[in-house]
C-alpha positions, -999 to 999 in steps of 0.1 A, spaced: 0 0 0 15 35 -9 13 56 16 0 96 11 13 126 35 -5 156 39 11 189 29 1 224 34 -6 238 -5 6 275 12 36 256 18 38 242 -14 31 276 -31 62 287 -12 86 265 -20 75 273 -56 80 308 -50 110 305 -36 128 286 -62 111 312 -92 91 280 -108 51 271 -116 35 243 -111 31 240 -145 66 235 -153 75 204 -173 98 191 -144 65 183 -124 45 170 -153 43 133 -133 42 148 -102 9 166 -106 16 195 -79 -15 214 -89 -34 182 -80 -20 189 -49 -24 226 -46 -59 222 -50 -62 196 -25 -78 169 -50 -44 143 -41 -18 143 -18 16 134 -29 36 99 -16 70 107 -3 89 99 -32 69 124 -50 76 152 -21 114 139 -23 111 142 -53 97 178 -54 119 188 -30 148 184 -49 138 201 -79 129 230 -54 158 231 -33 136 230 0 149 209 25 129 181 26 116 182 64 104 221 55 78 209 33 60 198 64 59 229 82 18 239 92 26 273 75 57 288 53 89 301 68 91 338 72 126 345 57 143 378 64 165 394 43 198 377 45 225 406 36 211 445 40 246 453 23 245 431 -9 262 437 -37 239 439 -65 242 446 -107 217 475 -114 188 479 -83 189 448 -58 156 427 -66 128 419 -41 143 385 -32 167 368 -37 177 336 -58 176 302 -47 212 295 -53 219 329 -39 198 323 -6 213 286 -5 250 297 -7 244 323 17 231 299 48 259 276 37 285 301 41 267 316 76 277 281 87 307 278 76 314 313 93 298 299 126 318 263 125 353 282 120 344 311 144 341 281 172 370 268 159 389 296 160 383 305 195 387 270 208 425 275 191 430 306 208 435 323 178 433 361 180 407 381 164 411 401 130 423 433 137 412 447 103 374 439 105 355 471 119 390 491 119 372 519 95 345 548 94 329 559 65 348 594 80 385 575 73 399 589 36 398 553 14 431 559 -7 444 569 29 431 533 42 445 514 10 479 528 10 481 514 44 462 483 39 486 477 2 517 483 24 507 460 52 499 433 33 530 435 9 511 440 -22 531 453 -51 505 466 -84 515 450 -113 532 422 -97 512 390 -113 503 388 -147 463 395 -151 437 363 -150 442 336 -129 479 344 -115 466 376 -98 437 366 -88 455 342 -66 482 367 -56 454 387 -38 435 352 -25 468 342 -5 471 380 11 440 377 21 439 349 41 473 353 52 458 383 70 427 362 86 401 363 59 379 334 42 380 337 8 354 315 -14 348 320 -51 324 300 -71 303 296 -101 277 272 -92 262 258 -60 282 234 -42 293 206 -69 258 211 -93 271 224 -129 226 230 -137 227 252 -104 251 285 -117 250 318 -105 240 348 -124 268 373 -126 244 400 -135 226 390 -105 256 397 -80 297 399 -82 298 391 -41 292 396 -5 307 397 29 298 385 63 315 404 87 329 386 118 362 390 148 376 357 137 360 347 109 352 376 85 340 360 50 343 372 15 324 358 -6 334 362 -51 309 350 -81 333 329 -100 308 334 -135 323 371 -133 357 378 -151 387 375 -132 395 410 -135 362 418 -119 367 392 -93 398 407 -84 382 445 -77 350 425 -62 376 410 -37 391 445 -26 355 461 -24 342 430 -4 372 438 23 364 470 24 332 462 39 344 439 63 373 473 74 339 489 81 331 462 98 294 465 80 264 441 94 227 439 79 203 463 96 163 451 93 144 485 87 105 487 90 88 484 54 65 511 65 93 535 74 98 558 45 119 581 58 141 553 72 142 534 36 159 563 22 183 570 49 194 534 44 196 536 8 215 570 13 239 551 38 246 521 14 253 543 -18 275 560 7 294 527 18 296 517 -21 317 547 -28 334 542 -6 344 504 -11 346 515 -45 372 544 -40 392 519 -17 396 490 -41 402 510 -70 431 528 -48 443 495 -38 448 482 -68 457 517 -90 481 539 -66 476 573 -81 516 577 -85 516 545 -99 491 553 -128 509 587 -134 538 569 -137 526 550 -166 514 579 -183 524 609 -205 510 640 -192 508 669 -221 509 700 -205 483 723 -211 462 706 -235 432 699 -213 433 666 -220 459 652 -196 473 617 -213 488 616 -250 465 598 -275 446 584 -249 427 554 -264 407 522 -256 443 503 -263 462 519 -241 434 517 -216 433 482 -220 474 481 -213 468 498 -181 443 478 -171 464 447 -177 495 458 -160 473 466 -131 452 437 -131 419 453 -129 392 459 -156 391 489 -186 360 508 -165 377 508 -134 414 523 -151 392 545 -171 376 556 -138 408 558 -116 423 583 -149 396 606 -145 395 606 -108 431 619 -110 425 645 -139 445 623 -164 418 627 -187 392 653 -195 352 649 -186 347 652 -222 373 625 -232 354 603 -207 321 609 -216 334 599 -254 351 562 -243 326 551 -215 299 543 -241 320 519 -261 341 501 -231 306 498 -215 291 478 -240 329 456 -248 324 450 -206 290 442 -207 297 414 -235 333 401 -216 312 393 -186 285 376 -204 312 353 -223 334 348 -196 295 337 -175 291 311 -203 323 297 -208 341 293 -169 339 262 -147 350 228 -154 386 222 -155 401 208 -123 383 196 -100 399 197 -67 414 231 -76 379 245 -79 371 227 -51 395 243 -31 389 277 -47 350 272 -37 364 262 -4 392 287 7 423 271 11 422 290 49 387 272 58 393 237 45 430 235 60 410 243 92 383 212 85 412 187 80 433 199 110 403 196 137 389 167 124 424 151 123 428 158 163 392 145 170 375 179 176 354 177 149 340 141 133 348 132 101 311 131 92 311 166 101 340 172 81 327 157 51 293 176 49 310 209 56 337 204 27 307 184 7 329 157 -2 310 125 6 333 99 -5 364 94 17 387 87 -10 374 122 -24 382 138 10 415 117 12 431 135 -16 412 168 -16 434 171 18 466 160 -3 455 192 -31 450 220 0 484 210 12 498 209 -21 482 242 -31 
């Protein structure tokens, strides 16, 4: 006898919502959820397991007498364009998952005795950001220019980073699922600011060049030492304060990364200054744009930005590239979306991962502290020989 379980069709509707699909959608053509919407059947628990999966609800919520209220996870989210009313299901997913991961190492940490990080919350918005990045550059020994662009770079400013305390993640899809990616016009990244585990988190769909500046901005953040702040919907006046106070923080992580990884005297350096002409760099072009930008590892907008923050080039001469390197940008990111992931493996595991966290998993679960089923689910390696020599790569790497 099959046996039917009674679920809540509000509940049902909200897993729906949640994961942006209908019940009309061919993935639940033998599943008949409007049959159970409507209350005419109830579904066996295959079905719901079933439905669960291609929802990405954890299976025991579906039995909830009512759905979940979910706050807002981030109030300080990086978005492309105005945030959206909710957020993704791979976006909402990966940001519990790394909330966990941030509350596993923050025990961890403690229970070492390690100290806290000195840089998270060592800011104010009233602190000058190329101030704060000339200090931050010299502290943690970064040298612009000093690995070629791509891949080599991005890694340069991964290993600072956690060599000063921070998690670093960067991704492209959820967990190991190639069907699950994330939208890079959606988001670039976030933070979660913490003492002794502060969290930045990149969208690996994004360029690398993008990924790099999104890594500086993300720190910035977490020198603010920014948390999310719930406001009252029916607070007007306190919705635009907010949304005054964020655009504020933006600039200002903004102006810090783009200090970071431009020095001012740096970029003067690699330019020719006309005197006079109004103007301020010799046959300035999208190609020699584009050779800045590579010898500082960053993207055309943001050296095309940086030059006219420093009166290298006229308003004018701005107003006549932006337009143009826009549109190239626009269609870099989309290409570089549909052609990254794949490759190695364990080498985007451990860049999914953070070298900093999983070294951390291994180690305690080596001296007993934490199991090793524990250890599995929060690296999401089920198989031991997986885990085996995933902990062979991180030392390796």
């Amino acid at each position: 006898m099959t046996v039917k379980v009674p679920v809540e069709p509000s509940v049902l509707r909200w897993a729906l919502d949640r994961a942006d699909m209908s019940e009309t959608e061919k993935a639940f053509d033998k599943l008949r959820v409007f049959e159970w919407l409507r209350q005419d059947s109830q579904p066996t628990i295959s079905q719901l397991t079933k439905f669960a999966q291609k929802t990405h609800v954890p299976f025991g919520m579906l039995f909830l007498s009512e759905p979940p209220v979910e706050e807002k996870l981030l109030s300080d989210f990086r978005f492309r364009g105005s945030a959206p009313e909710k957020y993704s299901a791979e976006l909402t997913e990966t940001i519990l998952e790394q909330q966990r991961r941030q509350s596993w190492y923050r025990d961890y940490a403690i229970a070492r005795g390690l100290e806290a990080n000195e840089y998270v919350g060592s800011e104010t918005l009233a602190s000058k950001p190329e101030q704060v990045a000339d200090r931050i550059r010299h502290e943690f020994g970064y040298i612009p220019g000093m690995a070629r662009p791509g891949a080599e770079a991005r890694k340069a400013i991964i290993e600072l980073l956690e060599e000063n305390g921070f998690l670093v993640s960067i991704a492209g899809v959820v967990g190991s699922n190639t069907h699950r990616i994330y939208d890079p016009n959606e988001f670039s990244g976030f933070s979660l600011s913490d003492d002794y585990a502060p969290i930045i988190f990149v969208n690996g769909r994004d360029t690398k060049n993008a990924q790099i500046f999104t890594l500086l901005h993300e720190l910035g953040h977490l020198l603010l030492g920014e948390s999310g702040v719930s406001v009252s919907d029916g607070n007007e006046e306190l919705h635009q304060q907010r949304a005054e106070q964020q655009a504020h923080n933006e600039r200002w992580c903004d102006s810090f990364a783009a200090h970071f990884l431009i020095p001012p005297a740096e970029i003067r350096k690699k330019v020719q200054v006309l005197p006079g002409d109004g103007e301020g760099i010799e046959e300035i072009t999208e190609d020699s744009i584009e050779k800045l930008a590579s010898h500082f590892c960053v993207s055309t907008l943001t050296t095309l930005n940086s030059l006219l923050t420093e009166e290298l080039i006229s308003r004018q001469k701005y107003a006549a590239l932006y337009p143009s390197m826009r549109e190239k940008a626009i269609a870099h990111a989309q290409e570089s979306g549909k052609t990254s992931g794949g490759g190695n493996y364990y080498l985007t595991k451990i860049y999914a991962l953070g070298k900093r966290f999983a070294s951390a998993v291994f180690a305690d679960a080596a001296s007993g502290r934490t199991t090793y089923t524990e250890a599995h689910r929060l690296l999401g390696v089920p198989k031991t020989e997986t885990y085996e020599k995933l902990a062979q790569k991180v030392r390796e790497a």
